[in-house]
N, C-alpha and C positions, 0 to 999 in steps of 0.2 A: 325888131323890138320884142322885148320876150314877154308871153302873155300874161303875165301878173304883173306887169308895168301896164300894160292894156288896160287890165281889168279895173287896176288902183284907176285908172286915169278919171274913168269911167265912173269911178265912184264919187271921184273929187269934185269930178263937173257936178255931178250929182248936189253935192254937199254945198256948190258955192251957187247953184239957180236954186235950191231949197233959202240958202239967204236972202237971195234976190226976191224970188215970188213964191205964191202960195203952192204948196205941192201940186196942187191939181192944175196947176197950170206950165207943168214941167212936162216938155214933149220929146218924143225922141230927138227930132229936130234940131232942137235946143241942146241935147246933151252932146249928138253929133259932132256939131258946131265946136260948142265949148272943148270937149276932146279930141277935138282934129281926128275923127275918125271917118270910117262909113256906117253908113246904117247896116251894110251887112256885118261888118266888125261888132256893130252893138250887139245885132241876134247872133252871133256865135256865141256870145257871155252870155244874155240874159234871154230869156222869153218876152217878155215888157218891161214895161216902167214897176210893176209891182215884184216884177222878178229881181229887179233890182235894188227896191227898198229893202225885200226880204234877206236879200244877200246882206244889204248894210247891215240894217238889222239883226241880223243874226251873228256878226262880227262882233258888232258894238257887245251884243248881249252877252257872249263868252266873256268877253273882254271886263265891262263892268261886274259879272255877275261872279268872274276872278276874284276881282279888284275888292269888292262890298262882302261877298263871302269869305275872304278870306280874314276880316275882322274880327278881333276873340270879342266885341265889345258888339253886342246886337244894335244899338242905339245908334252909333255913330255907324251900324254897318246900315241898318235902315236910312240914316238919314243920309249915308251916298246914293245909296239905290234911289230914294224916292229925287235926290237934286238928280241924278242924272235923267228920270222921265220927267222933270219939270224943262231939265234943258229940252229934253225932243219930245217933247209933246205936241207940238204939230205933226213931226215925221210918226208920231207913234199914232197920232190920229189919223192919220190919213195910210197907214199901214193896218188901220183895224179893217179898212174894206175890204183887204184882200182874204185869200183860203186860208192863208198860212199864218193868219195874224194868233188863232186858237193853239195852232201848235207851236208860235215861238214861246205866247203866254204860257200855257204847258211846263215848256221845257225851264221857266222861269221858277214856275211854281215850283217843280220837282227839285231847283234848284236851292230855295227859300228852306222848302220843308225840310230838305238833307240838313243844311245848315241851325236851323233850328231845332231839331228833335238832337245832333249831337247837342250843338248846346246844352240845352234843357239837361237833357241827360247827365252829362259835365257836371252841371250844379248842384245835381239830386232832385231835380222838380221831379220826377218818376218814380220817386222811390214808394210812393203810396200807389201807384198806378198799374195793374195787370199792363201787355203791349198791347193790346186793342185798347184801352185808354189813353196810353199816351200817343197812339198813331192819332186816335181824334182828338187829343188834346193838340195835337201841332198841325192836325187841320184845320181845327177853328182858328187860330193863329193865323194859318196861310190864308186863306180864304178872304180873314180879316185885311191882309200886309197885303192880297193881290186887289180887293175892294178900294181901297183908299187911294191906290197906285193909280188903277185903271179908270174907277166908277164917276170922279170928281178932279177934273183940273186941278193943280196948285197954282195957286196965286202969285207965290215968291217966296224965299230962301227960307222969310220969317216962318208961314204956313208950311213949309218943308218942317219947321224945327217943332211948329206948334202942334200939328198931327201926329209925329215921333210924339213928344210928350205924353199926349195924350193915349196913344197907343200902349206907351210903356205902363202909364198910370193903369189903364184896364187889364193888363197883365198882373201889375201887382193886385191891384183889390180882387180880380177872379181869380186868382194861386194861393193867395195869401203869401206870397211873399214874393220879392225883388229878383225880375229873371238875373240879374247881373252880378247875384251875390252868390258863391259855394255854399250850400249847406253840410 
């Protein structure tokens, strides 16, 4: 079998005892099992079980952070980003335990703020701004967009769409005018 069929397999088991029960009660054991492996097959791929959220994790994250950056429309790119951490918010919770949880967030941020400072820039929100203004002007933005992500559960799709709004509305009344519009 060729090791990236292994490794999928391994992830999958993962993804279907995450359905079944709480992450923290996913054991090697269990994953073993469900992937017809050996436990020494699992430690060839991962260190633990957190070695292996972070791998999903960090799959998932290229993947969405593709997918929601590559929207010309901030609104509708935020509110992919924020439904897909409502969908894995338990895996993302129980991913904050680990080392690596600071550096996947990171590489998220640095992901948000490239996205957003071209934006911004695009529309002309910079054109009053020296570049040490608008580098802080799209880290108080990120900051905000990793805050809301991270700091406070979503509730559901609605709270997905109602915190977007409200995020957008504070962008307009702090710019004076509409991230979404060319100047």
């Amino acid at each position: 079998m060729q090791q990236g069929n292994t490794k999928e397999r391994i992830v999958e088991a993962y993804i279907e005892l995450e359905s079944e029960r709480p992450v923290e009660k996913i054991t090697v054991t269990a994953l073993v099992e469900r992937s017809r492996i050996t436990r020494k097959t699992f430690y060839y791929y991962f260190k633990d079980i957190y070695d292996l959220m972070e791998y999903r994790m960090e799959r998932e994250m290229k993947r969405i952070m593709e997918e929601t950056m590559s929207q010309p429309d901030p609104e509708k790119a935020l509110t992919q980003l924020y439904m897909y951490i409502m969908e894995n918010q338990k895996h993302i919770r129980a991913l904050s335990e680990s080392v690596q949880f600071m550096a996947l967030r990171r590489q998220m941020g640095e992901k948000v703020y490239q996205y957003f400072y071209n934006h911004l820039e695009r529309i002309g929100m910079f054109k009053n701004l020296t570049m040490p203004e608008a580098a802080m002007a799209v880290q108080i933005i990120i900051f905000s967009v990793m805050g809301v992500a991270f700091d406070a559960p979503f509730k559901d799709e609605a709270d997905v769409k109602e915190r977007v709004a409200t995020f957008m509305s504070v962008i307009r009344k702090c710019t004076g005018c509409d991230p979404m519009q060319v100047r």
